[in-house]
C-alpha positions, 0 to 999 in steps of 0.5 A, a space after each residue: 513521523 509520530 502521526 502516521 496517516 495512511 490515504 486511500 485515493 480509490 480513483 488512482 488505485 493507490 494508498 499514500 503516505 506522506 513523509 515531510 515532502 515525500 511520498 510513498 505509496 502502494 499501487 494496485 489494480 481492480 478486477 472484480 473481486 480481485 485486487 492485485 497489488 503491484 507497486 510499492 514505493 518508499 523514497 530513498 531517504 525514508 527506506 528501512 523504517 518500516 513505512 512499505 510495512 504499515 502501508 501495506 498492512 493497511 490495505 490489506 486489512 482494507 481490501 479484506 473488510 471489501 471482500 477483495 480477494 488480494 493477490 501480489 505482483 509485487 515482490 515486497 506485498 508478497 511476503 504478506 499474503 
C-alpha cells in the first residue's frame, strides 16, 4: 500500500481507491456549484489506516481547484469541512 493512487471517475460521481482487490470510495452528487459528498466507504479489512482520510483530502482539494462549493451529508466528510 506504499503507492497510493486516488481515481476520480466523474461519470459515477466518485473517487476510488483500489487496495489489492478491494475498494474504497467516496461518492457524491453535483448541483451546479455545489458538491455534496455523501458516501464514504472502506472495506472492513482496510479500516483504521487512514485510506477514508486521503480520499477525502483529495477530493476536497479537487472540488476547491473546480470552484465547487463542498458541503457533507456524510457524517466522516463532515469533520473536514
Amino acid at each position: 500500500m506504499n503507492d497510493i493512487v486516488i481515481e476520480h471517475q466523474p461519470a459515477q460521481q466518485r473517487f476510488v481507491l483500489n487496495v489489492n482487490s478491494a475498494t474504497a470510495l467516496l461518492e457524491y452528487q453535483l448541483t451546479g456549484q455545489s458538491i455534496d459528498f455523501y458516501h464514504t466507504y472502506v472495506p472492513p479489512e482496510f479500516r483504521g489506516q487512514g485510506l477514508a482520510e486521503q480520499l477525502v483530502t483529495h477530493a476536497l482539494t479537487w472540488a476547491k481547484s473546480a470552484g465547487y462549493q463542498p458541503s457533507a451529508s456524510c457524517s466522516y466528510v463532515k469533520r473536514f469541512i
